[in-house]
C-alpha positions in Angstrom: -21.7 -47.9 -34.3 -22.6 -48.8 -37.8 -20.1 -51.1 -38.0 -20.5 -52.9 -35.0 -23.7 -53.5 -35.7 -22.9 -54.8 -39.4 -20.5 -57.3 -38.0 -22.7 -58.0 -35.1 -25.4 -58.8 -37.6 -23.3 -60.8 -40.2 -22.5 -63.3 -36.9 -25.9 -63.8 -36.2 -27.0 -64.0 -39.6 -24.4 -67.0 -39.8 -25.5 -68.6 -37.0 -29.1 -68.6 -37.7 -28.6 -70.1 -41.0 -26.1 -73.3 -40.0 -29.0 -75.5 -38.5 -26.2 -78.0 -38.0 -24.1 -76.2 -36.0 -27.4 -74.9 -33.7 -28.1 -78.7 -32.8 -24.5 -80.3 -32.8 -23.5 -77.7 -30.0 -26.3 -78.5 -27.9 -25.8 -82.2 -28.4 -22.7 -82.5 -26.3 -24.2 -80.1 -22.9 -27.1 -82.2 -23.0 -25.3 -85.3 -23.0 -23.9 -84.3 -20.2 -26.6 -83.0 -18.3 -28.6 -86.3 -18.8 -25.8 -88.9 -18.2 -24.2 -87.3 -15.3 -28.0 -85.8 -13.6 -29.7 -88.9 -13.4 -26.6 -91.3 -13.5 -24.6 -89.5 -10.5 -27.9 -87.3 -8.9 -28.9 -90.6 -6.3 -24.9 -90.2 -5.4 -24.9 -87.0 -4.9 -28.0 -87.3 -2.8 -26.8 -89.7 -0.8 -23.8 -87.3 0.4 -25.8 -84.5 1.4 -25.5 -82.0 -1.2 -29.2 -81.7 -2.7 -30.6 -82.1 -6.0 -27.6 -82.4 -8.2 -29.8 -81.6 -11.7 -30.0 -78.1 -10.0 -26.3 -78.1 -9.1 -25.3 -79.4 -12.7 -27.4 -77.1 -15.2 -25.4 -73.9 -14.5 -22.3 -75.5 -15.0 -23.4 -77.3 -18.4 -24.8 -73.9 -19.3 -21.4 -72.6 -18.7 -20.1 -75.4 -20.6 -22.3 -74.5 -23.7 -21.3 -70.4 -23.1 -17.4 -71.3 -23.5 -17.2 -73.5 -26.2 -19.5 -71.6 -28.3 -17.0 -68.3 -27.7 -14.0 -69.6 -27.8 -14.8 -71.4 -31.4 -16.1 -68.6 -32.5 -12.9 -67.2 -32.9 -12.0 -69.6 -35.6 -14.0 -67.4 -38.1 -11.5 -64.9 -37.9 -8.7 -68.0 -39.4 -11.8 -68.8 -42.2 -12.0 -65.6 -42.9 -8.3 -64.7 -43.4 -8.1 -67.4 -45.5 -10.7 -66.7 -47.8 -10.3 -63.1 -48.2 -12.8 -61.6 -46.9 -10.7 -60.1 -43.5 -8.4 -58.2 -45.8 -11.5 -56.6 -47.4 -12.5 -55.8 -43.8 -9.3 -54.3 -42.1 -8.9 -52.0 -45.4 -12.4 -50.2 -45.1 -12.0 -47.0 -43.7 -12.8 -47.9 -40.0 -11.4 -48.9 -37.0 -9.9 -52.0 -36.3 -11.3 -51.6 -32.0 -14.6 -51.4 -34.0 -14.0 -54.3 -36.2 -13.2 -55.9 -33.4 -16.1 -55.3 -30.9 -18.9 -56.0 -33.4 -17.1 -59.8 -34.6 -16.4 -60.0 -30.4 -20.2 -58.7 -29.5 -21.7 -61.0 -32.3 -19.8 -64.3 -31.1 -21.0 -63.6 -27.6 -24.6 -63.1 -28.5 -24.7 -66.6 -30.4 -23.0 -67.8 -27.2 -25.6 -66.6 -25.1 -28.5 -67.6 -27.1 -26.7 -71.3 -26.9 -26.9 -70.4 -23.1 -30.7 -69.6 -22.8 -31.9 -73.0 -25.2 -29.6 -75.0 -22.7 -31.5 -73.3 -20.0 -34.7 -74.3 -21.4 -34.7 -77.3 -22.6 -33.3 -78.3 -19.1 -36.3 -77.8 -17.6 -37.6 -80.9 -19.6 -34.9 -82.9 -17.4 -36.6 -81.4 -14.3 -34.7 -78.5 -13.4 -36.4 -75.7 -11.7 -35.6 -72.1 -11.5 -35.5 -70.7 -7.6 -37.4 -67.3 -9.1 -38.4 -66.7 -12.7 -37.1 -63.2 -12.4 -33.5 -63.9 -11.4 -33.5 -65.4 -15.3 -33.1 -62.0 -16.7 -29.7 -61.0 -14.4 -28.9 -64.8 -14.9 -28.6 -64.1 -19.0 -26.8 -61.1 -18.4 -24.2 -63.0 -16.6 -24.4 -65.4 -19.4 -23.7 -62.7 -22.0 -20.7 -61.4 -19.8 -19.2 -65.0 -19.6 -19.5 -65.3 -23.2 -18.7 -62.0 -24.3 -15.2 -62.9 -22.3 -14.3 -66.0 -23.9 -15.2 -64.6 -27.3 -12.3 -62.0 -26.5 -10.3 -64.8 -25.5 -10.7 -66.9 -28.8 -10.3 -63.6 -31.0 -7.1 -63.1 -29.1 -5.6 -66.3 -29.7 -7.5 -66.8 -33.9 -5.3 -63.0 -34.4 -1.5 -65.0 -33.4 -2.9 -67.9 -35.3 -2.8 -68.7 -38.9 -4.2 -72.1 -39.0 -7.6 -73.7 -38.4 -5.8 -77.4 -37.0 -3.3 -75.5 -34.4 -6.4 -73.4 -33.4 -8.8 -76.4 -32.8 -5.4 -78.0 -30.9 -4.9 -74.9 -28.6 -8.1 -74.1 -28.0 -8.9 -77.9 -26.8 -6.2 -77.6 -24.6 -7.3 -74.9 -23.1 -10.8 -75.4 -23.2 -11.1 -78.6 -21.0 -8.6 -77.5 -18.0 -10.8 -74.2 -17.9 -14.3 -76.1 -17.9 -13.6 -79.1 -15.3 -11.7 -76.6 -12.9 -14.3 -74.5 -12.7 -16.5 -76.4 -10.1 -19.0 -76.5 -12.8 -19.8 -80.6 -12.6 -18.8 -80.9 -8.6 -19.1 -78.8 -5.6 -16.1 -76.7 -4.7 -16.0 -77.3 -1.1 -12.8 -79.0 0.5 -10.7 -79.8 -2.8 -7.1 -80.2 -1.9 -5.4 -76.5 -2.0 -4.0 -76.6 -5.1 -7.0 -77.4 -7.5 -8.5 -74.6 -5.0 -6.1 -72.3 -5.8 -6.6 -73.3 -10.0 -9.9 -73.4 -9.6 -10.3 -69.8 -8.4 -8.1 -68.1 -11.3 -10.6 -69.9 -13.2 -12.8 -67.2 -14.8 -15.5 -69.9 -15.7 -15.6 -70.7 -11.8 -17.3 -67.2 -11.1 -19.1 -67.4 -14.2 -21.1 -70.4 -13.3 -20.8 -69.3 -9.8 -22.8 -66.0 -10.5 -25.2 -68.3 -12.4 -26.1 -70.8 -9.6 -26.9 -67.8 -7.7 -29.7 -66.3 -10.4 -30.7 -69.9 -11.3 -30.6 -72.3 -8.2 -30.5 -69.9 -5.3 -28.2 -68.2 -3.0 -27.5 -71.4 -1.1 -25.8 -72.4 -4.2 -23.3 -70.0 -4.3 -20.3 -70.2 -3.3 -18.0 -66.8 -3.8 -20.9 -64.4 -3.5 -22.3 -62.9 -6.8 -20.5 -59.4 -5.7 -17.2 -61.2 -6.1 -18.2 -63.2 -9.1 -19.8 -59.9 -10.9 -16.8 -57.9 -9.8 -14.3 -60.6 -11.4 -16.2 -61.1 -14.6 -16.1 -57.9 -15.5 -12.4 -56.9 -14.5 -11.2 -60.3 -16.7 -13.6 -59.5 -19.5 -12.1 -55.5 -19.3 -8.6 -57.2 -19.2 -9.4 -60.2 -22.3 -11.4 -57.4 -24.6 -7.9 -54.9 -24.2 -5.4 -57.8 -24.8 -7.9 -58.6 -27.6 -8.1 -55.7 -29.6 -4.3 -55.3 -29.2 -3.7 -58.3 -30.8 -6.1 -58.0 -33.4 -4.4 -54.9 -34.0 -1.4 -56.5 -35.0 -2.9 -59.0 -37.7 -1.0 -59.2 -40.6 -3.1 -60.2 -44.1 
């Protein structure tokens, strides 16, 4: 447990002290957030389907979760690189443990990225449907990220270089995020973005989080379905994860 927590630790202390990489990934969800909330909101009005600022902030928090997880893999490539992963995987513990703490630290910056979204979207004029729902609502937050962090160690421990990283992960990235119903309503898409859409982990991620945040009229899976599914792909990421990272080679 030691361990986890040193490497939890060292991820947070990293995060805390890059000021520049606390505002530059909020720059980008709140760009969105603004330009689409008030530039498409009177549209999405006009259709029928409600407030869209309280549709959109769960999916811009989920935007915020996944990039901030999956990028936090590319520490593992810095760290190969400058040595200080070999000093790591030679101490006399586990790699699994190695693992979880880097894994449990990325997904707490991820989350924290999650809650100042959350908060300073209230400026904008969102509105929480009950203030206690926002403590089941970060715990889906810190599930989402906790997966994608698994995902991005995964694919940083096959990887040697920072460039093909940054490629891959783009690629996969922005498939995952506009598929997942997080900027438009999920209702009558043809079949087969439905059927992308829900092997979409982000879709029940978001999902889960428009229940906690916006209401239960928001949802659209149930958050039974969307807890269940988190969990099972986060289960399935963190195994496939730590097998990899298993198999690094310094």
């Amino acid at each position: 447990m030691k361990t986890i927590y040193i490497l939890w630790l060292r991820q947070i202390k990293r995060y805390l002290r890059s000021k520049s990489r606390i505002v530059g990934s909020l720059v980008q969800p709140m760009l969105f957030l603004v330009a689409l909330g008030f530039g498409l909101g009177p549209v999405f009005q006009k259709a029928g389907q409600g407030n869209y600022v309280e549709f959109l902030v769960p999916g811009i928090i989920g935007m915020g979760i996944i990039f901030t997880s999956i990028f936090s893999g590319m520490e593992i490539i810095w760290d190969r690189q400058f040595g200080f992963l070999k000093e790591t995987l030679v101490a006399p513990v586990t790699r699994l443990n190695i693992m979880v703490g880097r894994t449990l630290g990325g997904a707490t910056v991820a989350t924290s990225q999650g809650i100042i979204i959350l908060l300073m979207s209230l400026v904008v004029g969102f509105r929480l449907s009950n203030w206690l729902l926002a403590i089941p609502a970060v715990v889906i937050m810190f599930l989402t990220a906790f997966l994608f962090t698994a995902l991005g160690t995964a694919i940083a421990s096959k990887i040697d270089d920072m460039q093909g990283f940054q490629l891959i992960v783009n690629f996969l990235i922005m498939p995952l995020f506009f598929l997942s119903g997080a900027l438009f309503p999920l209702n009558n898409l043809p079949k087969s973005i439905s059927i992308i859409a829900n092997l979409d982990p982000l879709t029940y991620g978001i999902d889960a989080l428009r229940y906690f945040l916006a209401g239960a009229g928001a949802n659209h899976f149930g958050v039974g379905i969307d807890i269940v599914v988190l969990t099972s792909v986060t289960l399935l990421f963190l195994g496939v994860g730590s097998y990899l990272f298993n198999k690094i080679q310094i």
